[in-house]
Structures are given as C-alpha cells and as structure tokens.
C-alpha positions as CSV (number, residue, x, y, z in Angstrom):
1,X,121.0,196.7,110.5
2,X,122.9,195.3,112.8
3,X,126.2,195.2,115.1
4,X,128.2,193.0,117.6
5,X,129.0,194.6,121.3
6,X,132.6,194.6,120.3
7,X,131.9,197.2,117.2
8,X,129.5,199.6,119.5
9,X,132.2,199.8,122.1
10,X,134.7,200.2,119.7
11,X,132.9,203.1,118.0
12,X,129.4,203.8,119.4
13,X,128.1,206.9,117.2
14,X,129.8,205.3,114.3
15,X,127.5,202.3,114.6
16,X,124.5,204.8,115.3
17,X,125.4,206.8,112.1
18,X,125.2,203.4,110.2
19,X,121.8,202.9,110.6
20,X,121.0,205.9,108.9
21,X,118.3,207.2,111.8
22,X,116.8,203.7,112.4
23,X,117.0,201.2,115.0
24,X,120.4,198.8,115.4
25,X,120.2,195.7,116.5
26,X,122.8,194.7,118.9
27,X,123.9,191.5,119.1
28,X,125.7,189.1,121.3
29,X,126.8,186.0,120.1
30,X,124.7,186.0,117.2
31,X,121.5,186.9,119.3
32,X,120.1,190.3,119.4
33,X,121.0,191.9,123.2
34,X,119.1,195.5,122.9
35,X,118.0,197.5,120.6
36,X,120.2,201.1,119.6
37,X,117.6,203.6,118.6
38,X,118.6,207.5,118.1
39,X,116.9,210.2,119.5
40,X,114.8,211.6,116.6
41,X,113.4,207.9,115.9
42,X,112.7,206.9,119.5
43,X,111.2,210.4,119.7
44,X,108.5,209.3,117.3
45,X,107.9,206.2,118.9
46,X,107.1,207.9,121.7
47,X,104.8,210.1,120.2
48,X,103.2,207.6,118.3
49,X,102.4,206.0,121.4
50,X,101.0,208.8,123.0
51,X,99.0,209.0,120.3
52,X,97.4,205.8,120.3
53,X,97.1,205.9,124.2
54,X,95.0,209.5,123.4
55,X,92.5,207.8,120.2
56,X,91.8,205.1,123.1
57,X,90.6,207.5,125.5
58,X,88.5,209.3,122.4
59,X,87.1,205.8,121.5
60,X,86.1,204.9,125.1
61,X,84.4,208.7,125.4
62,X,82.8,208.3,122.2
63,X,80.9,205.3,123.2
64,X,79.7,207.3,126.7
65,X,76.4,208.5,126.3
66,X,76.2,212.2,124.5
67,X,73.5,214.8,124.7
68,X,72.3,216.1,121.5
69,X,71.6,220.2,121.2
70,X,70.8,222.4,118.5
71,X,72.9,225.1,117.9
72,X,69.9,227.3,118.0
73,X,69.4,226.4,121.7
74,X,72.6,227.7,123.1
C-alpha cells in the first residue's frame, strides 16, 4: 500500500485505515519518503526485535562453558 504526502495531509488516519493494520508507504514524487506504520504493527516489530536481541544473548550463553549436576546431588 501506498500514498502521496498530499493524501496523508489531506486525511492522515484515513490513509492509516487503508492499509488495514500494515505499513504505508509514503511517497514523494514517486519515491518512497517514510514509512506509516500503526501502533499495534510497529508494536510487534518491536517485540519481535526484542526477541531476537534476547535468543542472541541465549545462543552466546549457551556456547559458555556449563557445569553438569545430577539432580541427586543438590
């Protein structure tokens, strides 16, 4: 989906509502100028960032050296 400058300052959430929930492209002169991403979606970006940034951190402490013990011992 797309839109030009002139229809998101004409009408901003009307050109948010047509993208059904996902990203707009906004475009100047035929190029894209920004992105117009609602709430709920740029919410889940975020979170799927997070995400990502926390299975790196598990990865790297994976590799770390662990300790083996038996239930039995503690």
């Amino acid at each position: 989906m797309a839109a030009s400058i002139s229809e998101l300052k004409a009408n901003p959430m009307k050109v948010v509502s047509s993208g059904e929930g996902m990203p707009i492209a906004v475009l100047n002169r035929n190029e894209p100028a920004f992105y117009c991403i609602p709430a709920k979606a740029y919410e889940a970006m975020i979170n799927l960032i997070e995400d990502k940034e926390l299975l790196e951190i598990v990865r790297a402490r994976i590799d770390e050296e662990s300790i083996k013990v038996r239930l039995d011992d503690l």
